[in-house]
C-alpha positions in Angstrom: 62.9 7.4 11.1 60.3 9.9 9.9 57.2 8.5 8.5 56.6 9.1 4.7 52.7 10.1 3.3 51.9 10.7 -0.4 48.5 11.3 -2.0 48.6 10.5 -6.0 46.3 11.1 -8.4 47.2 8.4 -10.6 44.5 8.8 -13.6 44.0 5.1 -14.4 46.1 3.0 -12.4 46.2 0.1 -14.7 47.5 2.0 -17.3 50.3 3.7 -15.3 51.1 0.7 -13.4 54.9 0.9 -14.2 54.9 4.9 -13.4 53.3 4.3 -9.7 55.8 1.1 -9.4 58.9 2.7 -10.3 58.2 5.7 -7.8 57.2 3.0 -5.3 60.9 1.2 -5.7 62.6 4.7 -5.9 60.8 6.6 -3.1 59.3 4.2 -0.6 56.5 6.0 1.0 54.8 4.4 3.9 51.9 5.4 3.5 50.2 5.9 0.1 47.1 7.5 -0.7 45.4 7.3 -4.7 42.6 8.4 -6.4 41.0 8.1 -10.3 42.1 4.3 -9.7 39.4 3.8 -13.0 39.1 0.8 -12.8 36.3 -1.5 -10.6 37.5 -3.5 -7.8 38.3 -6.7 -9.4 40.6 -4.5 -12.0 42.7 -3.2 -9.2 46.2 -4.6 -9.6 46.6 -5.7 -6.1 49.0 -8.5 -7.0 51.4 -6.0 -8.1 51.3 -3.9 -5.4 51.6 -6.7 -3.5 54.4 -7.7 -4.7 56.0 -4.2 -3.9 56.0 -4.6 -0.7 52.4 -2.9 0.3 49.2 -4.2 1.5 46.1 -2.0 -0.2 42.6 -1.5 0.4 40.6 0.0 -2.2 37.5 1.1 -3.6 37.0 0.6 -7.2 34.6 2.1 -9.7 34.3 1.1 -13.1 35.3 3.4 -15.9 35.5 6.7 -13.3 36.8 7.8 -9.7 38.2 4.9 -7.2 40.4 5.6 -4.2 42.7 3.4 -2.4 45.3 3.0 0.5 48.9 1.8 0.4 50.9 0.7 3.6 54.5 -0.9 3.8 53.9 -0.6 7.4 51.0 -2.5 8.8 48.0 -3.8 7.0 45.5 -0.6 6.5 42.0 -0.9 8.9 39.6 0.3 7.2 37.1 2.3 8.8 34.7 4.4 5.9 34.3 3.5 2.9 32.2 6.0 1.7 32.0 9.6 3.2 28.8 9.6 4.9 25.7 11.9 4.8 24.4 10.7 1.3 23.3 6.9 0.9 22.5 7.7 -3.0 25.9 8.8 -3.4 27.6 5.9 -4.5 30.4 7.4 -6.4 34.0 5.8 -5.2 35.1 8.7 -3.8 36.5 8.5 0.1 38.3 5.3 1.8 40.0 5.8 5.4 41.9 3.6 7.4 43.8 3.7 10.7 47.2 2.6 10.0 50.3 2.6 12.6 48.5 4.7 15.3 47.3 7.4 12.0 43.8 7.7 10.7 44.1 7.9 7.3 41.2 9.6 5.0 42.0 9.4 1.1 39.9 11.5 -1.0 38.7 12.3 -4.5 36.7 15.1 -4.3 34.4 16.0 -7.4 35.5 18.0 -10.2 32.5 20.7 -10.6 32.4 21.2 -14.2 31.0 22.9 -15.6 29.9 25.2 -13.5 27.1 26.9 -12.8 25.2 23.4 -12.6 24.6 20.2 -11.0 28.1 18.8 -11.4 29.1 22.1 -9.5 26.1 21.0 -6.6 27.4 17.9 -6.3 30.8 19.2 -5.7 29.6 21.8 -2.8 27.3 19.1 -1.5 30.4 16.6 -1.6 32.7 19.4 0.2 29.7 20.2 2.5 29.9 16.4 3.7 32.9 16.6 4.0 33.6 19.5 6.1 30.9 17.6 8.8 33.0 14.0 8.6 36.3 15.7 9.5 34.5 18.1 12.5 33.7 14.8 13.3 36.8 13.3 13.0 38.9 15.8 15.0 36.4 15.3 18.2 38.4 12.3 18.3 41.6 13.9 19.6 43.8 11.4 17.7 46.6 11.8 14.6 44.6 12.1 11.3 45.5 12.7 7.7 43.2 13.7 4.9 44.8 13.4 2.1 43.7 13.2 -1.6 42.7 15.3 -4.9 40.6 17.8 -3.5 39.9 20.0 -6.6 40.4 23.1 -5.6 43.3 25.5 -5.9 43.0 27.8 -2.7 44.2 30.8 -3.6 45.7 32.6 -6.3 49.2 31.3 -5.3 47.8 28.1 -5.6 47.8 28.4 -9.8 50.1 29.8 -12.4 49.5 33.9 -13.5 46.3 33.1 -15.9 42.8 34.3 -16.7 42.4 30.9 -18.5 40.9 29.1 -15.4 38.8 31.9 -14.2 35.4 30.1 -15.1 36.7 26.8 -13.8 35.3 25.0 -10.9 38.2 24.8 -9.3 38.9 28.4 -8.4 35.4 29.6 -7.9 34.9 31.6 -4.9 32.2 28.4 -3.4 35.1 26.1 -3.9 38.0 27.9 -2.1 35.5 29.0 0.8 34.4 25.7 1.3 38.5 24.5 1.3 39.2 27.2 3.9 36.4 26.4 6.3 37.5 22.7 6.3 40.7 24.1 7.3 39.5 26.3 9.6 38.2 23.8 11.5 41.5 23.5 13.0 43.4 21.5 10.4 47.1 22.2 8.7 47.5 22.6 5.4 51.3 20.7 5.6 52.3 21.9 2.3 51.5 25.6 2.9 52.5 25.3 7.0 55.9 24.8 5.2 56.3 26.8 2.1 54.1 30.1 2.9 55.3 32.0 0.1 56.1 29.5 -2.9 54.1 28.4 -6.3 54.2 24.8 -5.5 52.0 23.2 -8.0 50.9 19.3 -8.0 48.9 18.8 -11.5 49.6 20.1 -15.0 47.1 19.9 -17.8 48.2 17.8 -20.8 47.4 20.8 -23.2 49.9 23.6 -24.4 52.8 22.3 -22.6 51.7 23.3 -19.4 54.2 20.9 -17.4 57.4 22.2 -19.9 56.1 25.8 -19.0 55.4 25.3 -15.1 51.3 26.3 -15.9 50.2 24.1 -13.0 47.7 24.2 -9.7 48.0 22.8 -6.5 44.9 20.8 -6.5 46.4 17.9 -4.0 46.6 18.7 -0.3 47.8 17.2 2.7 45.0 18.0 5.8 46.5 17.6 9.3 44.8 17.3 12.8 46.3 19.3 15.7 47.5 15.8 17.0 49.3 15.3 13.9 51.0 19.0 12.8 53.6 19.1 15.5 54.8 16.0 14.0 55.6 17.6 10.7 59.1 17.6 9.5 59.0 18.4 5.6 56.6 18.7 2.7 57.0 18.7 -0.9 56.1 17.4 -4.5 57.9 14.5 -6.7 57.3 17.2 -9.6 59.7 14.9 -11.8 57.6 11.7 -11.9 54.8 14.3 -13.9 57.5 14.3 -16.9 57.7 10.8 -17.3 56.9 9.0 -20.5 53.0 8.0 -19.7 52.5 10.1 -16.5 49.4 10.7 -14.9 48.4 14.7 -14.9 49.3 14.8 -11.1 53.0 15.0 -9.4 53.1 13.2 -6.1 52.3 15.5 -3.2 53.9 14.3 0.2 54.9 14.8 4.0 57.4 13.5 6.2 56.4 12.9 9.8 58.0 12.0 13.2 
């Protein structure tokens, strides 16, 4: 049986409990990665989750960010739970765990805007961090995942035909270079490995209909080590769950490996 891995940005996890439980019961993914949990840690609805079927280790922060890991395979180990390089930063941004013989990094990487300015520092100084944990990470020589909301639409197939977005963070020419040198570092993009050539998109803005009229990004990414990619057998996005009454802004992004 292939193993199942999702990253979902759930935007508030409290208050789209029964969204993130009803995909649970419909979809059961093995491994579950969330971020914009929203809530601190003692708000985390970990009885709920429990009760499931998934053990969960989080990291809570009030009001903004949080990240957390779901397994209905063995209990999650966690190993970070920040991203190193910064001991100021204490944003809730990075949790990773080994689980099953997989490391498991779930992310929320920082937004950037607006940009120019020091929201948009903190997110190249964030990525920059970033891209020196996984180099790290892949000196290991085991099966890693990082997976999570990473902010940034990679190219221009990664977003629908607009101008719109052309001064947002996410699409700046920093943010996409920084993206491809983390992958360049010898990690698979799974959702592009698989689909090359197609507008796959994994969040839709609440404004102007943009989920009705397919206006989306593909801001959620699935990063594979060399260890890991041969394992791949499929790749895609839950798109429907985004058109539920109450969604979060995101879809589900997942991968299925041996």
């Amino acid at each position: 049986m292939p193993m199942k891995i999702a990253t979902f940005n759930i935007n508030n996890v409290n208050r789209r409990l029964p969204n993130l439980l009803r995909w649970l019961k419909q979809v059961k993914p093995d491994i579950v990665c969330l971020q914009e949990l929203k809530c601190s840690d003692a708000e985390f609805p970990a009885q709920a989750i429990e009760g499931a079927g998934y053990h969960a280790v989080w990291q809570g922060e009030k009001t903004w960010n949080g990240v957390a890991i779901l397994s209905r395979r063995a209990a999650p180990i966690v190993t970070q739970r920040r991203l190193p390089g910064d001991r100021k930063d204490v944003q809730s941004r990075y949790i990773e765990a080994a689980i099953d013989g997989i490391l498991v990094g779930c992310l929320y990487l920082p937004n950037g805007n607006p940009q120019p300015g020091p929201k948009f520092d903190y997110k190249l100084a964030w990525f920059k961090r970033l891209n020196a944990h996984a180099r790290k990470l892949l000196q290991q020589d085991i099966p890693i995942v990082l997976a999570g909301d990473f902010n940034v639409a990679p190219t221009e197939l990664d977003i629908y035909p607009t101008k719109s977005w052309n001064d947002d963070a996410l699409v700046q020419p920093a943010s996409r270079a920084a993206f491809a040198k983390l992958v360049k570092q010898g990690w698979t993009d799974a959702l592009r490995e698989l689909h090359p050539d197609q507008r796959i998109y994994t969040f839709w803005h609440y404004m102007r209909q943009r989920y009705e009229r397919d206006a989306g990004l593909r801001l959620d990414h699935l990063l594979l080590s060399p260890q890991l990619a041969p394992r791949l057998r499929d790749a895609g996005v839950d798109r429907a769950v985004r058109g539920q009454q109450g969604a979060s802004d995101h879809a589900p992004t997942w991968i299925k490996v041996k």
